[in-house]
C-alpha positions in Angstrom: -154.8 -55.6 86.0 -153.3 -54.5 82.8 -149.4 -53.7 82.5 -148.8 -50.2 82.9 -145.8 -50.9 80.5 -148.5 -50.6 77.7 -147.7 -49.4 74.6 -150.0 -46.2 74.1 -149.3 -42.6 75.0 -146.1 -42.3 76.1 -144.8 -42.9 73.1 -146.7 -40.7 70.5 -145.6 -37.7 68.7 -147.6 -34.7 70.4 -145.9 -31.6 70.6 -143.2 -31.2 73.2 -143.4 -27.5 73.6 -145.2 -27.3 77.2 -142.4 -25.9 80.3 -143.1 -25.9 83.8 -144.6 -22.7 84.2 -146.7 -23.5 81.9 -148.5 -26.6 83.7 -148.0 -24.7 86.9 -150.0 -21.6 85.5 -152.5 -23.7 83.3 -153.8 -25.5 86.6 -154.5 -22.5 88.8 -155.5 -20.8 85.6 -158.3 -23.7 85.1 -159.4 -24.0 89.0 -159.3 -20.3 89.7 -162.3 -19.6 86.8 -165.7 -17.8 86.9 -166.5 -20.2 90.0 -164.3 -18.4 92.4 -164.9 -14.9 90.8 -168.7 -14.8 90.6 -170.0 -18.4 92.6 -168.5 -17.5 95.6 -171.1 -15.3 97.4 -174.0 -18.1 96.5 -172.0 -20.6 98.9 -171.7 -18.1 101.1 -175.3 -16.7 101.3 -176.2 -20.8 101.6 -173.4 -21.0 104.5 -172.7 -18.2 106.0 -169.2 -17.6 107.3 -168.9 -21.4 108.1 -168.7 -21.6 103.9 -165.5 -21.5 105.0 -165.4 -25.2 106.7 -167.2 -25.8 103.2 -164.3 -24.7 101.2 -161.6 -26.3 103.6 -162.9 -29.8 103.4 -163.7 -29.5 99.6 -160.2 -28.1 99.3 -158.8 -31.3 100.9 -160.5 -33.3 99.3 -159.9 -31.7 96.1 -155.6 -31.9 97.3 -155.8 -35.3 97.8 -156.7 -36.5 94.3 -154.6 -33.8 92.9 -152.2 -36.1 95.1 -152.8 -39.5 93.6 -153.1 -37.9 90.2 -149.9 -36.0 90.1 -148.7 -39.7 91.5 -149.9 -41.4 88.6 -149.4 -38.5 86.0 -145.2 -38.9 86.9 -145.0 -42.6 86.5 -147.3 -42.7 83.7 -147.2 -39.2 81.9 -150.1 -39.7 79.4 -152.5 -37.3 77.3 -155.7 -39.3 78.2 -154.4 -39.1 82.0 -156.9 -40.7 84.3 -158.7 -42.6 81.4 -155.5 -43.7 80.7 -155.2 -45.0 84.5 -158.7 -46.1 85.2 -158.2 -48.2 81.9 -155.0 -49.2 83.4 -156.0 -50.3 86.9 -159.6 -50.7 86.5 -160.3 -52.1 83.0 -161.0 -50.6 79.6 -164.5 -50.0 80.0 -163.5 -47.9 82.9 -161.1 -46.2 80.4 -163.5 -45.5 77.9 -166.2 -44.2 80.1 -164.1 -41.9 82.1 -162.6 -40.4 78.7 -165.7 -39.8 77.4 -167.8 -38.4 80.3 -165.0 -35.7 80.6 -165.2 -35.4 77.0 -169.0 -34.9 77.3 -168.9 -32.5 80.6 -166.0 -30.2 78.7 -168.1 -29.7 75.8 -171.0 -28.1 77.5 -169.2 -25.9 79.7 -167.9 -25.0 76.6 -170.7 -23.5 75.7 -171.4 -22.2 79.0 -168.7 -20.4 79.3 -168.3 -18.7 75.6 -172.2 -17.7 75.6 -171.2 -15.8 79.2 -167.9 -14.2 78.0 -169.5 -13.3 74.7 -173.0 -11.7 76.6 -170.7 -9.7 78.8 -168.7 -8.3 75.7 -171.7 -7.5 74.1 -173.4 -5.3 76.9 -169.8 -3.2 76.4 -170.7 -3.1 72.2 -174.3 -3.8 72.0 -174.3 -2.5 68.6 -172.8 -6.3 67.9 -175.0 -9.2 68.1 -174.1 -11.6 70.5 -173.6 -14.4 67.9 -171.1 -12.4 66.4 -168.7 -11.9 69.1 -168.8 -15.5 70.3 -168.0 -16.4 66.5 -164.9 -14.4 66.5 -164.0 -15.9 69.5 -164.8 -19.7 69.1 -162.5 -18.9 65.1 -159.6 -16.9 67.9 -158.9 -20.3 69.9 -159.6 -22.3 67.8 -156.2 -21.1 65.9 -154.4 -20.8 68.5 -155.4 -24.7 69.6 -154.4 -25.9 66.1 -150.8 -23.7 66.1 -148.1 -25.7 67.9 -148.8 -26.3 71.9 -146.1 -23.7 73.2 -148.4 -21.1 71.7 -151.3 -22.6 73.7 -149.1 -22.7 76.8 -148.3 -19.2 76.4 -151.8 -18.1 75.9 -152.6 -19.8 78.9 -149.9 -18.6 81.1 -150.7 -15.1 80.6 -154.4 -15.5 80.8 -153.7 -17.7 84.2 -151.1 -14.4 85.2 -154.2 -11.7 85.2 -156.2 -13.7 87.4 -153.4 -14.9 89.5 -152.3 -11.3 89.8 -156.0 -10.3 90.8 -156.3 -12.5 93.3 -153.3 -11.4 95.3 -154.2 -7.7 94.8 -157.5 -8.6 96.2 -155.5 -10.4 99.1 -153.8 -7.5 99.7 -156.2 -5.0 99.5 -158.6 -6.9 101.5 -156.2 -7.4 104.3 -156.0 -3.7 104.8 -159.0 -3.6 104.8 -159.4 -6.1 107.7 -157.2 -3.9 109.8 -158.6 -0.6 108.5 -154.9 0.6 107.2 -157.1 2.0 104.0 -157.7 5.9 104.6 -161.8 6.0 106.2 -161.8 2.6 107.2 -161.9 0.6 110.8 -160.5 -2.3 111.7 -163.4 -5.1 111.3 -162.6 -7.0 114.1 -165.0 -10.4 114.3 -168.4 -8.8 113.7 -169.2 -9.9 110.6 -167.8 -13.3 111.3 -169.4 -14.3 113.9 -172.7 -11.8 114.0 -175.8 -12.2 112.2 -176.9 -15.4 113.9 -173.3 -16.5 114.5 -170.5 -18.1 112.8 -172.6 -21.0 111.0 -176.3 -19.3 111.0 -177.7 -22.3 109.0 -176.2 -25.0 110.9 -174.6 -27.9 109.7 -176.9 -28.7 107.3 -176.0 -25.2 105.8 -172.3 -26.5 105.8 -173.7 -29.7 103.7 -175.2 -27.6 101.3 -172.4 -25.3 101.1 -170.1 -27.9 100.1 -172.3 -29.0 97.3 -172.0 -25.2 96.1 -168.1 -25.1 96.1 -166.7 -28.6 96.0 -167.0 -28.5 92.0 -165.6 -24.8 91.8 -162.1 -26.7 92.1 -162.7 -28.2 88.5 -160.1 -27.9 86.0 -157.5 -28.4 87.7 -156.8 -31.9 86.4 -156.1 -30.8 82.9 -152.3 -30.1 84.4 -152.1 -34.2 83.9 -153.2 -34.1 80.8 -150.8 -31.3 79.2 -147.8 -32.8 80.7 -147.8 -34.9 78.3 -146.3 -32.7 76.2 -144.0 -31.1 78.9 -140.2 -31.5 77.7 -139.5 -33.8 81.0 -143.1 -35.1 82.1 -141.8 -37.2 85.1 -140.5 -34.0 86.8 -142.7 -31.2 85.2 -146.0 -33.0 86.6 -144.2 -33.3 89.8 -143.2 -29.8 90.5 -146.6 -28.6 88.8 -148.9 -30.7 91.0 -146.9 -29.7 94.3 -147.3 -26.1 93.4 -150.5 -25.8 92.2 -152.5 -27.5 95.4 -151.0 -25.4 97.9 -150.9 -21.7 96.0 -155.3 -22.7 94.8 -155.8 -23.6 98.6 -154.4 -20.1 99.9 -156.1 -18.7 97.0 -159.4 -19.8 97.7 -159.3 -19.7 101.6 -157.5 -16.9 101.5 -160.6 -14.5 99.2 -163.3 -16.3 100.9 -162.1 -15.3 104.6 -161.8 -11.9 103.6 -165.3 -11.8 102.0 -166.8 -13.3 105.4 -164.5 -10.9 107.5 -164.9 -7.3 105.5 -169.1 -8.0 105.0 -171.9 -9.1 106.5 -172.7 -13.0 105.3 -176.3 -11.7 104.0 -175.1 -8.5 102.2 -177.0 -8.9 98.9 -174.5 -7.4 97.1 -172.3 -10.2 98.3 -174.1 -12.9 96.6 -174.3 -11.1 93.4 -170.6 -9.8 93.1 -168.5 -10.8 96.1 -165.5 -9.3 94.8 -167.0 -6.0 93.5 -168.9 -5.7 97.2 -165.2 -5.9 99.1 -163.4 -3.6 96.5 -166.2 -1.1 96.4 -165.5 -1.1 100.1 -161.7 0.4 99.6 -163.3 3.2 97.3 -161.5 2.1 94.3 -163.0 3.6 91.3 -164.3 1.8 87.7 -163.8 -1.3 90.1 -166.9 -3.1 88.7 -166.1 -3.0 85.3 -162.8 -4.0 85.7 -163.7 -7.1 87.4 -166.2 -7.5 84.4 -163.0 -7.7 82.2 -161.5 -9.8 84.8 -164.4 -12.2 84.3 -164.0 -12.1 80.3 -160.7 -13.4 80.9 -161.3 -16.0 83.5 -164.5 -17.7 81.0 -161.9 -17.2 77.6 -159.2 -18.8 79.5 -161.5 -21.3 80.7 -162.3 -21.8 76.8 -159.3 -22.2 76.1 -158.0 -25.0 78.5 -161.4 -27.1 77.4 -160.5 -26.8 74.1 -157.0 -27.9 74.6 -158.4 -30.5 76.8 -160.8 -32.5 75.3 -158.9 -32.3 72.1 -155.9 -34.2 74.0 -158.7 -36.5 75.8 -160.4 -37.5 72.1 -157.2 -37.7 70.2 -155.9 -40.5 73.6 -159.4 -42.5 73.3 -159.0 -42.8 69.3 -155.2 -43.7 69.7 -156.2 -47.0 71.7 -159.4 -48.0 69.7 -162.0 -45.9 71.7 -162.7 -43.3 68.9 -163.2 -42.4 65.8 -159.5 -43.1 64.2 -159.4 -39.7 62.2 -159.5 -38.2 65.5 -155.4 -39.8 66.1 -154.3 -37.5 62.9 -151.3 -35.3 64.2 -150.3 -32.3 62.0 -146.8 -31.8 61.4 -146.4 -29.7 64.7 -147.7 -32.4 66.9 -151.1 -31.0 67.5 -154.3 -33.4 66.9 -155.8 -31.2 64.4 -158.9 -33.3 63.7 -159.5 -33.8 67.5 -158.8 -29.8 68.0 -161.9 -29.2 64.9 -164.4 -31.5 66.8 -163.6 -29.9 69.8 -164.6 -26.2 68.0 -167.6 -27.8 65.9 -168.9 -29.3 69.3 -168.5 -25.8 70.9 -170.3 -23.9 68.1 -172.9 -27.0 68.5 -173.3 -26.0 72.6 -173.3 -22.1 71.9 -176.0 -22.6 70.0 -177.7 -25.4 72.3 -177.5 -22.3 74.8 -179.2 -19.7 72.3 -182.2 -21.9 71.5 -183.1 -24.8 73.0 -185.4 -23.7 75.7 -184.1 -23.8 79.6 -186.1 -27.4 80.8 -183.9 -29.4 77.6 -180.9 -27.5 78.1 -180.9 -27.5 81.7 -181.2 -31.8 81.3 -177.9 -31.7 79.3 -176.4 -29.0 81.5 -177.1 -31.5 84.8 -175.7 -34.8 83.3 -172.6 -32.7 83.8 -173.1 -31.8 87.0 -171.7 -34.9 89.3 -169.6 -35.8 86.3 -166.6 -34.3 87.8 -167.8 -36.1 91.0 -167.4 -39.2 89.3 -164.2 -38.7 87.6 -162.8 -38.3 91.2 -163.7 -41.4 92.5 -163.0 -43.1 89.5 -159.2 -41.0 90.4 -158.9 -42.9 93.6 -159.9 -46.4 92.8 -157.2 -46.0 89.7 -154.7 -45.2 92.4 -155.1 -47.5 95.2 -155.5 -50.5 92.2 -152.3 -49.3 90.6 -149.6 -47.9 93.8 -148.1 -51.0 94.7 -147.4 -51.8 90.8 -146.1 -48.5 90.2 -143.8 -48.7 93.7 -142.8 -52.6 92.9 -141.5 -51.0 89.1 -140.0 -47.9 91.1 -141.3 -45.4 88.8 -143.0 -43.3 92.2 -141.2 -39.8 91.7 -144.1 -37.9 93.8 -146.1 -40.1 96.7 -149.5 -39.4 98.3 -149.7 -38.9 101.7 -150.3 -41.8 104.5 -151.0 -44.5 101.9 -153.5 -46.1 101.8 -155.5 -44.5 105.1 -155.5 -40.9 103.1 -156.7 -42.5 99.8 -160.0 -44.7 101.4 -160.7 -41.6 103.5 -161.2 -39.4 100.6 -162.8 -42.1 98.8 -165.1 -41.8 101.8 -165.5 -38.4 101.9 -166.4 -38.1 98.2 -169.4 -40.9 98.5 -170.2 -38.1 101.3 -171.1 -36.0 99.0 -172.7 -38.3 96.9 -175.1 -39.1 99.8 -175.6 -35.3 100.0 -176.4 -34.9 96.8 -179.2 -37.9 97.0 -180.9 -35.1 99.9 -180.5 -31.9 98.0 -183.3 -31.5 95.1 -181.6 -29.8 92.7 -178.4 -31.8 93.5 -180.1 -35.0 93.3 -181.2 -34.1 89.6 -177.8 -33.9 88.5 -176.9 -37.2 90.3 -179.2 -39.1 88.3 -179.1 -37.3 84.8 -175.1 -37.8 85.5 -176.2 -41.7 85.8 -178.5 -41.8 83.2 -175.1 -40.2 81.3 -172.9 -42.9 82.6 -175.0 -45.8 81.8 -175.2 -44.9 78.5 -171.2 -44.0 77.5 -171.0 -47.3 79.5 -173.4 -49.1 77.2 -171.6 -47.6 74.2 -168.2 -48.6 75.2 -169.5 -52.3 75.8 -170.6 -51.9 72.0 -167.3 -51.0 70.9 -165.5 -53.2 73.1 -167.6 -56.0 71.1 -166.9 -54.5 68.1 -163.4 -54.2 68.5 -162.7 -58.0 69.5 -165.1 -59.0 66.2 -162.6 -56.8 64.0 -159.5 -59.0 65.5 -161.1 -61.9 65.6 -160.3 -64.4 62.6 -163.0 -65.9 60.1 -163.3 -69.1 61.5 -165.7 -70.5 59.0 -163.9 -69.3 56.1 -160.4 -71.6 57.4 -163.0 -74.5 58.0 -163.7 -74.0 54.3 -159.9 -73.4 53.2 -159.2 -76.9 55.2 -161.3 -78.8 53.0 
């Protein structure tokens, strides 16, 4: 196993501009995205009102690398954060695959998200192509990526304080609701919940398929590891940012989705199509559906932005330790990786216009090799952890601990190759599985190349000192 003493990212000159509340909203900003605002009512039309068992094992699941992670992140603050660790206690192909699979899976939600944002924006001005609007938006972040990273952090923390805000005035309002304090309404009682063929209508298999729905709307929130790196005290900023986030996304999440299953039948069209819109529309709060459009716009810009941030951070940690291009390790005089920033934008322009025009069968292969990505980057979490605890205890650099080590740590293990054996009986699911391992075999293949390369650059002309001895 490699020394975690080894001299790479803690000790580079990124920006230092990144505070607590920052991190704090920057995670729950990233996890609480266009997944929770629009994806909830497909798990719940797959699930029924059990998509609630759905979201509380994903949840836990999701907690417990969060865990290890924010473990990890304090001892070993570092911008490439679990490729940093999985090169760490793994090896360095592990490193470089896990940097560049995330790489890879961030640029084309990129896309994803910007073509959404600027489709919506351009149903509001239609007399503005579509094109247009995401170009103004793509040139927007992209300045605010390259100025220094507390103008990031604020941009984030304000985009991450609409939603948050949102969310607990849906909370609130739906809970009224549930108890019929709203003027015309009833109490609900458990009719919903547990009518309409019962609290888990599809059975357990609906459950399984509900947790393939929901697990990966939890994604983002490990980009908190990777900014702390340029917190002003990583040890204890990752440490109060991890311990905050997990619990405020899991009452977040449970919290919407029970009022969902509680205020409206499980099979309520509407539900599927705009869960939130269906339970406000419910408390006869006018313009409520455009508003949550504009909620949207802000969830998939924020979204954006964090992606940008983040696979700027990721490319400028894999060229700092040989892994990428070296122009991509440039820092400006503000500490930002400007060259890594400008891939990141000319790779999102590249997957806006992958959206526009390559038709749905190609786009929908590069869209699935992203699909168990995140699945993989979470196991790839765990084995980092349980290789690299009792190193990081014996050098007494543990600030945060996971729970019940090591039984908590092989149990989720377990529980994510769970999922990957119900992704191996799901169709669709099982297409992303093996375009994601088609995907991994060949980053793998190409860091073997450059691991090759690399030890040919260092190693010395042996013929040529033959020919200097005689």
């Amino acid at each position: 196993m490699s020394n975690t003493d080894a001299p790479e990212e803690t000790t580079t000159a990124l920006g230092q501009g990144l505070k607590v509340r920052h991190l704090t909203m920057m995670g729950l900003g990233s996890a609480i995205g266009a997944g929770l605002f629009l994806g909830t009512g497909v798990g719940i039309a797959t699930a029924g009102p059990a998509v609630l068992l759905s979201y509380i094992i994903a949840g836990a699941v999701v907690v417990f690398v969060m865990r290890m992670l924010g473990e990890m992140g304090a001892a070993i603050p570092a911008s490439g954060s679990f490729s940093h660790y999985a090169r760490l206690g793994i090896g360095e192909w592990a490193g470089f695959v896990m940097g560049w699979l995330y790489w890879f899976m961030l640029i084309m939600v990129l896309g994803a998200e910007i073509t959404g944002a600027s489709a919506i924006v351009n149903e509001w001005l239609p007399s503005i192509p579509q094109w247009m609007i995401a170009l103004v938006f793509v040139v927007f972040f992209a300045i605010v990526n390259l100025a220094k990273v507390s103008n990031f952090g604020e941009f984030e923390f304000w985009f991450a304080a609409i939603k948050v805000t949102v969310i607990i005035g849906f909370l609130i309002i739906g809970v009224l609701l549930v108890f019929g304090l709203l003027p015309d309404t009833d109490p609900v009682g458990t009719s919903n919940l547990f009518g309409q063929g019962g609290f888990m209508p599809n059975g357990f298999s609906g459950v399984a398929a509900g947790l393939l729905v929901v697990a990966f709307a939890f994604g983002g929130i490990e980009i908190v590891t990777i900014a702390a790196a340029e917190s002003e005290n990583p040890e204890r900023s990752i440490a109060l940012a991890v311990r905050s986030v997990v619990w405020r996304i899991s009452v977040f999440y449970i919290g919407a989705i029970s009022i969902m299953v509680l205020v409206l039948p499980w099979n309520d069209p509407d539900l599927e199509t705009s869960p939130f819109v269906s339970v406000l529309n419910l408390a006869n709060i006018p313009g409520v559906a455009g508003f949550m459009e504009l909620v949207v716009v802000v969830a998939l810009l924020s979204a954006f932005n964090a992606n940008i941030y983040g696979t700027s951070r990721m490319a400028f940690s894999l060229s700092r330790r040989g892994d990428g291009p070296a122009f991509m390790a440039k820092l400006s005089s503000t500490g930002v990786p400007t060259n890594a920033v400008l891939l990141s934008v000319f790779f999102g322009f590249v997957s806006v216009m992958l959206n526009w025009l390559l038709p749905d069968d190609l786009l929908g292969i590069l869209l699935n090799a992203v699909g168990a990505a995140l699945l993989v980057i979470w196991i790839f979490i765990v084995i980092s952890h349980l290789r690299l605890r009792k190193q990081l205890e014996a050098e007494g650099k543990l600030t945060i601990r996971m729970w019940l080590f090591p039984y908590l740590s092989y149990a989720t293990l377990a529980m994510l190759g769970a999922f990957v054996v119900l992704m191996l009986f799901d169709e669709d699911a099982r297409d992303q599985l093996i375009s994601t391992a088609v995907l991994f075999a060949v980053i793998a293949a190409l860091g073997y190349a450059n691991s090759r390369w690399r030890k040919d650059q260092h190693q010395p002309d042996c013929s040529h000192k033959r020919r200097s001895a005689r």
